[in-house]
TIPA-544086 format. One record per residue: x, y, z of N, C-alpha, C in turn. Coordinates in steps of 0.2 Angstrom, whole numbers, plus 2048, in hexadecimal, padded with zeros to 3 digits. Last residue first. Example, Ala and Ser with C-alpha at 12.3 -4.5 7.8 and 13.67 -1.06 7.14 Angstrom:
2
8407F58238447FB824840800827
8427E482783E7EA8278427F0827
REM end
This chain:
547
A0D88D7EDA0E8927E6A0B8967E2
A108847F4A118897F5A118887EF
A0A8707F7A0D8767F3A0B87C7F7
A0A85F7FCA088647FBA0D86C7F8
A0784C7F9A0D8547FBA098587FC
A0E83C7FDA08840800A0C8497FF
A1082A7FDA148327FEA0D8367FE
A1C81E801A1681F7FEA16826801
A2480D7F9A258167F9A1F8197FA
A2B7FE7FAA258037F8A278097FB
A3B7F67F6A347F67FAA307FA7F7
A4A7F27F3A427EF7EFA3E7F37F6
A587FD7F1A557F87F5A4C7F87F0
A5E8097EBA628047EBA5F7FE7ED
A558157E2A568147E8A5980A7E6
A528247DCA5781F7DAA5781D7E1
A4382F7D8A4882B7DCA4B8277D8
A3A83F7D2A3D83A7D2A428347D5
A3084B7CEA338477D4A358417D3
A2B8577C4A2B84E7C3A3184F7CA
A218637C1A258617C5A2885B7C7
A1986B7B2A188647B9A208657BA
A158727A8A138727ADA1186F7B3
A1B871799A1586D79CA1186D7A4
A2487879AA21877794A1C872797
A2D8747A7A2B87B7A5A2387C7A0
A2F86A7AEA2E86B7A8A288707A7
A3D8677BBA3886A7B7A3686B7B0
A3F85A7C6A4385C7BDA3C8617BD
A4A8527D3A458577D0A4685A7CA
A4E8447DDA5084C7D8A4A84E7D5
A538387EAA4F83E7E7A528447E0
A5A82C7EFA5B8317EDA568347EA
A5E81E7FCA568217F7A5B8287F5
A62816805A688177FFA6181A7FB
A6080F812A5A80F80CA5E811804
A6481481DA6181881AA5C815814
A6A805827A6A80C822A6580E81F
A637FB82EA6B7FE831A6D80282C
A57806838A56800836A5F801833
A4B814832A4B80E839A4E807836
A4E82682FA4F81F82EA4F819835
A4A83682AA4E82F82FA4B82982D
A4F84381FA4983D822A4D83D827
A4C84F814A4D84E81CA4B84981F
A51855806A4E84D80BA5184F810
A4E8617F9A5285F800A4D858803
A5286A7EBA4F8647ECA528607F3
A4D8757DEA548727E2A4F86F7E5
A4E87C7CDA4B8797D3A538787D7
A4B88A7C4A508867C8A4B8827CE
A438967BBA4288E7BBA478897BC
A478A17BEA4C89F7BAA4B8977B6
A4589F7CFA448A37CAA498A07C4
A3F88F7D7A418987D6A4489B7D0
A378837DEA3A8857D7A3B88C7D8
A3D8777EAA3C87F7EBA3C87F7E1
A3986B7F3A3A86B7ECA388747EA
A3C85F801A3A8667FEA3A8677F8
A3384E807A37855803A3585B801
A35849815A3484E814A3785080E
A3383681CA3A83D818A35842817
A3A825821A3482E821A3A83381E
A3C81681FA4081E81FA3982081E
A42806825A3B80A822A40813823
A497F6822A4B7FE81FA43801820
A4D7EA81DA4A7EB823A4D7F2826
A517E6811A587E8815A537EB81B
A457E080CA4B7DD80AA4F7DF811
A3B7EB810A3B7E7815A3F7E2813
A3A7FB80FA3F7F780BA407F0811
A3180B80CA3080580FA347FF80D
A3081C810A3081780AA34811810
A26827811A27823813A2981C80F
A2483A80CA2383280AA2782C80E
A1F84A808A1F84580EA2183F80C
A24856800A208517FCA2284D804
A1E8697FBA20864801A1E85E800
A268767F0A2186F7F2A2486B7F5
A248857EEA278807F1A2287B7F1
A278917E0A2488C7E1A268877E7
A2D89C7D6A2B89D7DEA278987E5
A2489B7C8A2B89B7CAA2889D7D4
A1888F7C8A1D8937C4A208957CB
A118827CBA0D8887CAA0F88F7CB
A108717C4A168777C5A1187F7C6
A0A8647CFA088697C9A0D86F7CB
A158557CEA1285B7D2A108607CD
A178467CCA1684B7C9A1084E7CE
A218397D5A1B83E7D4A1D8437D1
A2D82F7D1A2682D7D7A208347D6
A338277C3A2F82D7C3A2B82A7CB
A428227C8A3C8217C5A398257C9
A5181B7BFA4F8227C3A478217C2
A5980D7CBA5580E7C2A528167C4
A5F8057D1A608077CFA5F80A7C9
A4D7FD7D6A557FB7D8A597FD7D1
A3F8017DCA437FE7D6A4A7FF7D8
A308027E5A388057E4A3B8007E1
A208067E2A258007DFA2B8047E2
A178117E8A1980E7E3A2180A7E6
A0781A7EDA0D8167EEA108167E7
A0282D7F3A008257EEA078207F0
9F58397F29FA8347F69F982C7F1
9EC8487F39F08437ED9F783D7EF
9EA8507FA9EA84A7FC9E98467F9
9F38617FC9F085C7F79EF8557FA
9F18707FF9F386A8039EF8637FF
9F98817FA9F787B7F89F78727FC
9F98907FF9F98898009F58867FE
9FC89D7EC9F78977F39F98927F7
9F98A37E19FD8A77E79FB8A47EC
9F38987D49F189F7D89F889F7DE
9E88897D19ED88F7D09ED8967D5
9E887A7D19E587F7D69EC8837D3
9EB8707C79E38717CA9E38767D0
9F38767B89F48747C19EC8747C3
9F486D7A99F18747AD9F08717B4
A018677A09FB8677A79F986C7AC
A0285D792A018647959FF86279B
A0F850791A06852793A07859795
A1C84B791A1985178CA1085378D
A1C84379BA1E84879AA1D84D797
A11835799A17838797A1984079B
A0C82C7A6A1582D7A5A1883079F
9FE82E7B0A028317AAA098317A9
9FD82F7BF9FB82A7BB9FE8297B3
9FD83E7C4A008367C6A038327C0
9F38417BB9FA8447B99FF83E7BD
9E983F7C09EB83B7B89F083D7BA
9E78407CD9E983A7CC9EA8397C5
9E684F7C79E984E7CB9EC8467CB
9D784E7C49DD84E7C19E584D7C1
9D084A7CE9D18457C99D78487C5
9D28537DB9D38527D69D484D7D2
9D08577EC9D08517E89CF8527E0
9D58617FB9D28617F49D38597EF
9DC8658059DA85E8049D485F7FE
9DA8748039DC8708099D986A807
9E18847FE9DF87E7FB9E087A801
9DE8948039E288E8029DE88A7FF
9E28A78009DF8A27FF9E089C800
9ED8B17FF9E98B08049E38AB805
9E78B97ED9EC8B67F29E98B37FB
9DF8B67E19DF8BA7E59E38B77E8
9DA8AF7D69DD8B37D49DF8B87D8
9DB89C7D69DA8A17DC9E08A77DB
9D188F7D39D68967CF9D589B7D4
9D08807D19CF8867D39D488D7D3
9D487A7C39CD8777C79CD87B7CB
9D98847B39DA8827BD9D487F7BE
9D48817A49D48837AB9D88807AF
9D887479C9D687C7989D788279E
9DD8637989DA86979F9DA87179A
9DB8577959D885E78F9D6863794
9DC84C79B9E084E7979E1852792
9CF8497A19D284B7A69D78507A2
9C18507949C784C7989CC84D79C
9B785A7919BD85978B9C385178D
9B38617979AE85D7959B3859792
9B886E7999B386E7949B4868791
9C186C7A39C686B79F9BD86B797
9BF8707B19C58737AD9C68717A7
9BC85F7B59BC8677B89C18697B6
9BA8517BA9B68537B39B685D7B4
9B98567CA9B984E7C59B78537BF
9BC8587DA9BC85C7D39BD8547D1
9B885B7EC9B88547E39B78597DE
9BE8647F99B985F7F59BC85E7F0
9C48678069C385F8059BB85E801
9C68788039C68708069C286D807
9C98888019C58847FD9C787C800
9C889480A9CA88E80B9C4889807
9CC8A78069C88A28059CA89B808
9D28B68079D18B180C9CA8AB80C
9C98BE7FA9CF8BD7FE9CB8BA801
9C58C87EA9C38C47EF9C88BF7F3
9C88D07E09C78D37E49C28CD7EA
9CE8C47D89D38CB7D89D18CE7DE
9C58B67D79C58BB7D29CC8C27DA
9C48A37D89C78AB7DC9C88B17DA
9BC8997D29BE89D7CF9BF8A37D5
9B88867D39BA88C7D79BE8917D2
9B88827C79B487D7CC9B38857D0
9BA88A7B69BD8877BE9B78837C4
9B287F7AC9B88827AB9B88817B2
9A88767AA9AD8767A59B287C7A7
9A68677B59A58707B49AA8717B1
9A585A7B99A185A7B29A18647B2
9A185E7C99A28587C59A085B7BE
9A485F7DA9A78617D49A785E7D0
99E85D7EA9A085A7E49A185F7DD
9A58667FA9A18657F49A48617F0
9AB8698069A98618069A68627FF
9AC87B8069AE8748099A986E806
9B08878059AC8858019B087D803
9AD89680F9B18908109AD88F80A
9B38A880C9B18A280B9B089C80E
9BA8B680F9B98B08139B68AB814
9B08C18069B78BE8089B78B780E
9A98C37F69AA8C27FB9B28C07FE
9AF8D37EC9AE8CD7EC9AE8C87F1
9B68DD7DE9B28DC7E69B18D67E6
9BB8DE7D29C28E07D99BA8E07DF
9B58D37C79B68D97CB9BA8DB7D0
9B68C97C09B98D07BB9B68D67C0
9AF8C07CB9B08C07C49B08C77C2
9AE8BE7DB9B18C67D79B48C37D1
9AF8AC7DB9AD8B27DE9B08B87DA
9A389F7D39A88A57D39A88AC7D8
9A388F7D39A58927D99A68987D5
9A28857C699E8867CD99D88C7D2
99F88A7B69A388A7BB99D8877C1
9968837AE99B8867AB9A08867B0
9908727B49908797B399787C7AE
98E8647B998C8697B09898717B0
98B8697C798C8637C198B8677BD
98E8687D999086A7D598F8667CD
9898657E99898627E498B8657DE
98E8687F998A8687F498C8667EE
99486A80799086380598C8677FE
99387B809996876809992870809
99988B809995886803998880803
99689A81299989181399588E80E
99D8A98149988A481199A8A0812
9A38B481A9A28B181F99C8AB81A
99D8C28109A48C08169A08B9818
99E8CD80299C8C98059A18C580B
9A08D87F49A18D57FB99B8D37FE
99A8CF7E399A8D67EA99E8D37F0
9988C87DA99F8CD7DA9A08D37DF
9968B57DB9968BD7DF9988C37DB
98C8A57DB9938AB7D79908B27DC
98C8937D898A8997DB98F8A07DA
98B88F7CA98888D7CF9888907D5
98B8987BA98F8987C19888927C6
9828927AF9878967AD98C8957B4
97B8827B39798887B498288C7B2
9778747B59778777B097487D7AF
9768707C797786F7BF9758737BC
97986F7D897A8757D397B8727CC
97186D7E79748697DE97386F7DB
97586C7FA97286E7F397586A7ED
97C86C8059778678049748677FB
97B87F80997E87880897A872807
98088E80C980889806980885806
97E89B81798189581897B88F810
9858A981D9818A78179818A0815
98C8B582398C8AE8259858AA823
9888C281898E8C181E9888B9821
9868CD80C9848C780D9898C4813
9858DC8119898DA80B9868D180D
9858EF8129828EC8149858E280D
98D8F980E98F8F781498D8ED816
9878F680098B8FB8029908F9808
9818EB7FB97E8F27F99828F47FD
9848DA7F39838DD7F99808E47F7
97F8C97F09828D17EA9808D37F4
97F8BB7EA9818BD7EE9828C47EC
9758AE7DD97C8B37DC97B8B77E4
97489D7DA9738A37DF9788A67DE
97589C7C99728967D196F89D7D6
9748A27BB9788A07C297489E7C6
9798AD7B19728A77B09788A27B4
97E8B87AF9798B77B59748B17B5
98A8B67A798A8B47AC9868B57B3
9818B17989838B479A9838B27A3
98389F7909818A47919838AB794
98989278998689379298389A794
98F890780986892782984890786
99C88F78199A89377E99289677E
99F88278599C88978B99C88F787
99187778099787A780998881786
98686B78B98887278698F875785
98385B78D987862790988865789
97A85278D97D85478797E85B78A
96B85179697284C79797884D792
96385C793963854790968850792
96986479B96586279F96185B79B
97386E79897486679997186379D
96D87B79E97487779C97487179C
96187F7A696087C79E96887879E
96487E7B796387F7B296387B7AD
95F87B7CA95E8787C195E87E7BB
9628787D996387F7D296387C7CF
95A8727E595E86F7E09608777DC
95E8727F995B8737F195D8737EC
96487080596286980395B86E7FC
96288180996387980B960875805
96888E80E96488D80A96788580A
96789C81C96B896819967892813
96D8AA82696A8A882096B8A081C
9748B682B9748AF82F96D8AA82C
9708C181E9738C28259718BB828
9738C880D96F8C38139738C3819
9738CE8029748D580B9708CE80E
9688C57F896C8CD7F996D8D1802
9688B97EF96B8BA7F596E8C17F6
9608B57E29648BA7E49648BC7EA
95D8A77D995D8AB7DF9618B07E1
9608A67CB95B8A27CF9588A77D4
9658B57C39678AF7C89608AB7C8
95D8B87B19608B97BB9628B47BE
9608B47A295D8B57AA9618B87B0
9638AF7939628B479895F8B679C
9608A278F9668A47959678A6797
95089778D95589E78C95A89E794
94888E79A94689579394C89A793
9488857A294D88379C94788A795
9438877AD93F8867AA9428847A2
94E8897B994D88F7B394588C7AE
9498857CB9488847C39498897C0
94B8817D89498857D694B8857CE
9468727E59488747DC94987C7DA
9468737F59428767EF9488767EA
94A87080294886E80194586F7F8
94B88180A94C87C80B947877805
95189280E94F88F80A94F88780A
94F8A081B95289681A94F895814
9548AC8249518A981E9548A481C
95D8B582B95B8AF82F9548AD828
95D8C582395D8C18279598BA82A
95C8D381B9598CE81C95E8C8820
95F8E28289638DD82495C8D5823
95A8EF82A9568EC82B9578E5825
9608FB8289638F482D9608F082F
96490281695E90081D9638FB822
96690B80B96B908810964909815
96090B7F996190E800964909806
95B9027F19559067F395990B7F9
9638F77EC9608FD7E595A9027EB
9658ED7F696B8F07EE9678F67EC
95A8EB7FD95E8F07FE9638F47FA
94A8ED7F89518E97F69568ED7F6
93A8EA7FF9408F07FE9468EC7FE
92C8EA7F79328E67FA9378EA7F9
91D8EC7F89228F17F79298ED7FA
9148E37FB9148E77F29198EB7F1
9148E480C9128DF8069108E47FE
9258EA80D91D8EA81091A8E880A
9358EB81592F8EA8109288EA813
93F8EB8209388F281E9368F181A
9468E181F9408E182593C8E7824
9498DD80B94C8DF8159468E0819
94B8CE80294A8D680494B8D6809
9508C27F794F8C57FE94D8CA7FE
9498BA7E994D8C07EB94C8C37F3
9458AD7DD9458AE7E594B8B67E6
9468AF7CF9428AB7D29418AC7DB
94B8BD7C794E8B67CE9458B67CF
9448BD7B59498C17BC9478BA7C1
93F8B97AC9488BA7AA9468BC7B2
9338AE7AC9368B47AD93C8B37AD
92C8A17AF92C8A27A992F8A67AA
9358927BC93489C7B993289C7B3
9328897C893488A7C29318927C0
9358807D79338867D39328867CE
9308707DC9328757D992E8787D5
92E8627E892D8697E893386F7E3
9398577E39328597E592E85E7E3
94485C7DF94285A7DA93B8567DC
94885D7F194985E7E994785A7E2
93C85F7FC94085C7F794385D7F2
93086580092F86080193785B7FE
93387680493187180093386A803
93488480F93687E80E93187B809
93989381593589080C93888980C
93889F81E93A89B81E93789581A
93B8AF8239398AC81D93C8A5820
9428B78289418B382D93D8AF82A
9428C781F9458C58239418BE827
9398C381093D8C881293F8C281A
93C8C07FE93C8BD80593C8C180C
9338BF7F09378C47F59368C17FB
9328BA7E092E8B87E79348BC7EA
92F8BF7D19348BE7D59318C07DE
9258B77C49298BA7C692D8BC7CB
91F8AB7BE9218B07B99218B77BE
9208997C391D8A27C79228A47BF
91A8897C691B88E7C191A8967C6
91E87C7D091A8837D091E8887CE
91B86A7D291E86F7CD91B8777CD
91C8627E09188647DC91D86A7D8
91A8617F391B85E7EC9198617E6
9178717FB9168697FA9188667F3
91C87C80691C87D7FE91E8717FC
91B88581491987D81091987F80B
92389081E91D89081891F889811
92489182F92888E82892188E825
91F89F83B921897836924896833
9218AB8419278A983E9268A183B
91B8AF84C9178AF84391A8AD83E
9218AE85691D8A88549188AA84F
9278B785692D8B38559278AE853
9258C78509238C48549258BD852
9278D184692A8D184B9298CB84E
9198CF83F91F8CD83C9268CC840
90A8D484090E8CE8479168CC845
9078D88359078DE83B90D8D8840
9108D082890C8D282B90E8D9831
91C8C982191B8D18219128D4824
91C8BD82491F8C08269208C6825
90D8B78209118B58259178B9826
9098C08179058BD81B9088BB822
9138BD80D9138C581090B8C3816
9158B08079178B380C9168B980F
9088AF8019088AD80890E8AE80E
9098B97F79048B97FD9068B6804
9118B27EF9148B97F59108B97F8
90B8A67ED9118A67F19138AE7F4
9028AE7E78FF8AA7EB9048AA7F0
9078B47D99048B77DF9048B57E7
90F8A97D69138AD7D690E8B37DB
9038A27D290689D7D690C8A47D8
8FC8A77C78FA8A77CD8FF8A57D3
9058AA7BE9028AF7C29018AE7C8
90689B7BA90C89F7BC90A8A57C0
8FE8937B58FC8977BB9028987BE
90388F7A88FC8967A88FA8987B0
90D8857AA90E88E7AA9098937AC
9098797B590787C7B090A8847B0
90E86F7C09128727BA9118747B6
9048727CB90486D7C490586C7BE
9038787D69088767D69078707D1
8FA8867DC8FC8807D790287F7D5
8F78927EA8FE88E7E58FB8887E3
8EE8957F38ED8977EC8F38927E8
8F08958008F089C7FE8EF89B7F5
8F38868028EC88A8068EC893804
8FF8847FC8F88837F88F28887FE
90588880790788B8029018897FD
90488681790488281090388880B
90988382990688A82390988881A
90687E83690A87B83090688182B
8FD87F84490487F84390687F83E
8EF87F83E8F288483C8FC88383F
8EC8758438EE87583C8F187A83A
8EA87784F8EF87284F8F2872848
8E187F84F8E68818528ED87C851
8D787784C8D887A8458E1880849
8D486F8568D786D84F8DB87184B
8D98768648D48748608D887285B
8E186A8738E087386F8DA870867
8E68678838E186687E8E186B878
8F98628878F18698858EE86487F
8FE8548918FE8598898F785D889
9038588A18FE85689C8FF858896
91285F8A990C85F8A79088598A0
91B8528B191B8578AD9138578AD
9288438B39228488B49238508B2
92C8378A792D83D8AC9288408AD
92883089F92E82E89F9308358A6
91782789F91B82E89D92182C8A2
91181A89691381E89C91782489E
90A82188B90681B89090981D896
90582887E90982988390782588A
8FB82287590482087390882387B
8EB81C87D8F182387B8F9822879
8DA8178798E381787B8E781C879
8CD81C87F8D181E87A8D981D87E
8C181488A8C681B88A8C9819885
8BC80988C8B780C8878BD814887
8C17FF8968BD8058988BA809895
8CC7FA8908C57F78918BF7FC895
8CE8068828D08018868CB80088A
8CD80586E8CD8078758CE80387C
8D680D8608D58078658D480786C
8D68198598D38148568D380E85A
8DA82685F8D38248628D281D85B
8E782A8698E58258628DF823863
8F283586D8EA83386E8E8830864
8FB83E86D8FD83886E8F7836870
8F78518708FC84B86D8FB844872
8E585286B8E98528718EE84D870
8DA85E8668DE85A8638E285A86B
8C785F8618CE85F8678D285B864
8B98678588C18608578C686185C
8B187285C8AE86B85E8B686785E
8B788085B8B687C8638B6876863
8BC88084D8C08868558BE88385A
8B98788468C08778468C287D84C
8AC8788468AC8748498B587384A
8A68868448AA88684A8AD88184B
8A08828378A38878378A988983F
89887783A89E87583589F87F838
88C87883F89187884389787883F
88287983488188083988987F83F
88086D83188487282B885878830
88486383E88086483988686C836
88685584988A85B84588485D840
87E85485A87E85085388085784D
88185286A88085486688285085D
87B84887688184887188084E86C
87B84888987684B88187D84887A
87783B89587A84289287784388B
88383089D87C83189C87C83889A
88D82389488C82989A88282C898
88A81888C89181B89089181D894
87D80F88E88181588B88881788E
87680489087D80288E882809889
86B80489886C80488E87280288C
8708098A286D8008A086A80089A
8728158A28768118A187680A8A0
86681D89386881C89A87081789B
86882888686882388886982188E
86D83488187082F880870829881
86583E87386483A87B86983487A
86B84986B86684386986884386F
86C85A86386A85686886784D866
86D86785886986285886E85D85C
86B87A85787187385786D86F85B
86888885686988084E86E87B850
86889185D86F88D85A87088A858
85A89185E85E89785F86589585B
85588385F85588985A85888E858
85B87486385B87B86685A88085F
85286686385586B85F854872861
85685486785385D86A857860866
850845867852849862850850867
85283686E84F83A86D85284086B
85882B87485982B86C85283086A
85382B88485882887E856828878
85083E88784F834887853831882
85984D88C85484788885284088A
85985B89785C84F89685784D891
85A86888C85886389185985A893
86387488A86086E88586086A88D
86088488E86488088E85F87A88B
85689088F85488A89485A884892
85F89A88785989C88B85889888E
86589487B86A89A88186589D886
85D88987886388887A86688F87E
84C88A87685388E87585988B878
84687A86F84688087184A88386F
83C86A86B84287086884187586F
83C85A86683D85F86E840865869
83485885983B85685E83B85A863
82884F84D82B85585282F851856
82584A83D82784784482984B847
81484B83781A84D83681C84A83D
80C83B82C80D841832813844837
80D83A81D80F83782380E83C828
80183381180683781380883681C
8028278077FF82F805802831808
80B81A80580A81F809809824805
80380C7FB8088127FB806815802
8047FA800800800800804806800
REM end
């Protein structure tokens, strides 16, 4: 039989801010009118209710508050297993010491600890045609978080989430002081540029959202950028053309560090390294460092990072103090390192420690005239100086240091082991570290002692007149139960004269009968060190140079 019709069902109602909602009956309905919020009865306890009491039931009139009152969030509460009591089990069962309880706080208080770069607009679907948007968004959200009213204030100071994902911008995002831009990873989280200008540029603490004040070009402020972290993020040329900007332009940064991020340029981005003839002009670079007067880039810290197919990997020609570029990557670039290219300014006091060098057609390291007190140590040149061409088509110095006051500290040179390795003579050889420098090489090797015969033990790089080198070696003669340590010197001075001094000792009833000399070959520039020694054992050495 159809139903014609039904007779309407009523529920308790009233006011809720007037007589409160009243005990119901089990599974009985009250609807407060005033604040549209609906009640069921819980039921008594020989129902097998829990407690006795109302439940409210969520409707479209509570979703607006339900992330400010109704959601509690409390660390270490796992409500998917209960204990026999019907109470929610907790990860924190026994505590390791006394203290307060963990705070109840609401959800949306919990969400809001982490600030998302999608929640202001960013797409991240490597499409160009929201380059705009994605270029607005991203300033929005920093200028939100640290060029607001509250920007002094240390817990405005989030990190700004930038999630997985390819994000197109066609202009230049401004950092200002205490910025801090994490991605999910390199070749996660990237940027990419339709635009010739930086992708990323600091500003100082008197910007204001639309007005970014760049201290190079606007005036002497002290309002230094500062403590801004880059982490985690690709930043892309988009392989459009040469002529660009840096990626980033580090300006007047102050205790500043940028981490574990990739610099991608077009260069041999097929895997077919370009000539250096089209690698461009020399603003098409990784991060360039510039200063404005006084004011200058000082304890700036570069590490963890991959610098590919870009003109310089990182470069300067301004004063700057106290940068550290270490654990990073270097590939299929022109250069990696330039300080004060063709200028008389340029930072000072660098470290550029533990990086990889691989596949850079001319200097790895470049010291320009107007940059001092540098320590380039313990990194990997492979494939460096020579445009891709072979250890034995060197063209460059692997670092070249145009400035004095600079050292070399256990640097690694593939070239180096060829020149070992090489027995003619006639091989050109460009030294792997040039310039007015100590040099401490950890180029260490054995060999065979022969019995009167002269033979070549090391080829040192010659780096002209005025030149000493210190070779250590420990030679080892277990026939006539002989070990010697020695010290040599090897001075070249003017006129292309060498001379040649051994200071050992010896354990055991002579010396070993070893003799040393030295030959220079001007025309190829190497320094060949060579023994006559009377006994069979091994020989093992280790040098380094002034020069």
């Amino acid at each position: 039989m159809a139903v014609i019709e039904i007779a309407k069902i009523q529920v308790r109602r009233g006011q809720l801010n007037e007589v409160g909602m009243p005990q119901l009956d089990s599974g009985e309905f009250g609807w407060a009118i005033d604040a549209q919020e609906l009640y069921i009865g819980n039921g008594s306890l020989a129902e097998g209710a829990p407690e006795i009491g109302n439940t409210q039931i969520i409707t479209e009139h509570n979703i607006t508050n339900l992330f400010n009152t109704g959601l509690q969030y409390i660390y270490g509460t796992s409500y998917g297993a209960k204990l026999p009591n019907g109470n929610p089990t907790t990860i924190v069962d026994v505590p390791i010491s006394t203290g307060p309880s963990p705070v109840t706080r609401t959800l949306i208080a919990k969400l809001d600890d982490f600030v998302n770069a999608i929640d202001f607009g960013c797409v991240g679907n490597g499409a160009t045609n929201v380059a705009t948007t994605n270029t607005t968004a991203l300033q929005y959200a920093i200028d939100q978080l640290y060029l607001n009213y509250d920007q002094s204030s240390a817990v405005s100071r989030k990190p700004l989430r930038l999630p997985a994902g390819n994000y197109y911008v066609d202009g230049t995002i401004y950092l200002p002081p205490y910025v801090t831009l994490v991605g999910d990873g390199p070749d996660k989280t990237i940027i990419s540029t339709t635009s010739t200008n930086n992708i990323i540029k600091f500003c100082d603490g008197s910007s204001t959202p639309g007005n970014y004040r760049i201290i190079e070009n606007q005036g002497i402020t002290s309002a230094y950028p500062r403590n801004i972290e880059l982490r985690g993020i690709t930043f892309n040329y988009g392989g459009i053309g040469f002529a660009r900007d840096p990626l980033i332009s580090v300006d007047c940064a102050v205790d500043c560090v940028i981490d574990n991020c990739k610099f991608q340029g077009a260069y041999g981005s097929t895997g077919i390294p370009l000539s250096s003839s089209q690698l461009g002009p020399d603003t098409y670079a990784g991060i360039e460092l510039r200063n404005y007067g006084i004011y200058q880039p000082t304890n700036v810290s570069i590490q963890n990072c991959v610098f590919t197919g870009l003109k310089h990997g990182i470069k300067s020609d301004y004063d700057g103090d106290s940068i550290v570029i270490n654990n990073n990557i270097f590939t299929l670039c022109n250069r990696g390192i330039s300080w004060s290219l063709g200028n008389n300014t340029g930072p000072t006091r660098s470290r550029i420690i533990n990086n990889n060098f691989d596949t850079i057609y001319n200097e790895g390291v470049l010291v320009g005239q107007g940059s001092l007190y540098h320590t380039v140590a313990n990194n990997s040149f492979v494939e460096v100086g020579n445009n891709n061409l072979g250890e034995n088509n060197a063209i460059t110095p692997v670092i070249n240091f145009l400035s004095p006051s600079n050292v070399s500290v256990e640097n690694k040179f593939t070239r180096d082991f060829y020149l070992q390795q090489n027995s003619s003579d006639t091989y050109n050889y460009v030294q792997s570290v040039a310039g007015k420098t100590l040099v401490t090489s950890n180029v260490s090797s054995s060999s065979n002692l022969v019995t009167n015969s002269p033979t070549v033990l090391a080829r040192v790089p010659y780096a002209g007149n005025d030149q000493t080198i210190k070779l250590q070696y420990i030679a080892t003669m277990p026939n006539i139960a002989v070990t010697r340590r020695g010290d040599l010197t090897v001075n070249v001075g003017i006129l292309n004269q060498t001379s040649i001094t051994d200071n050992y000792t010896y354990i055991g009833s002579n010396d070993g009968a070893i003799t040393f000399s030295a030959q220079l070959f001007t025309a190829t520039n190497v320094v060949k060190i060579s023994y006559i020694s009377s006994s069979i054992g091994t020989i093992e050495y280790q040098y380094s140079y002034l020069g």
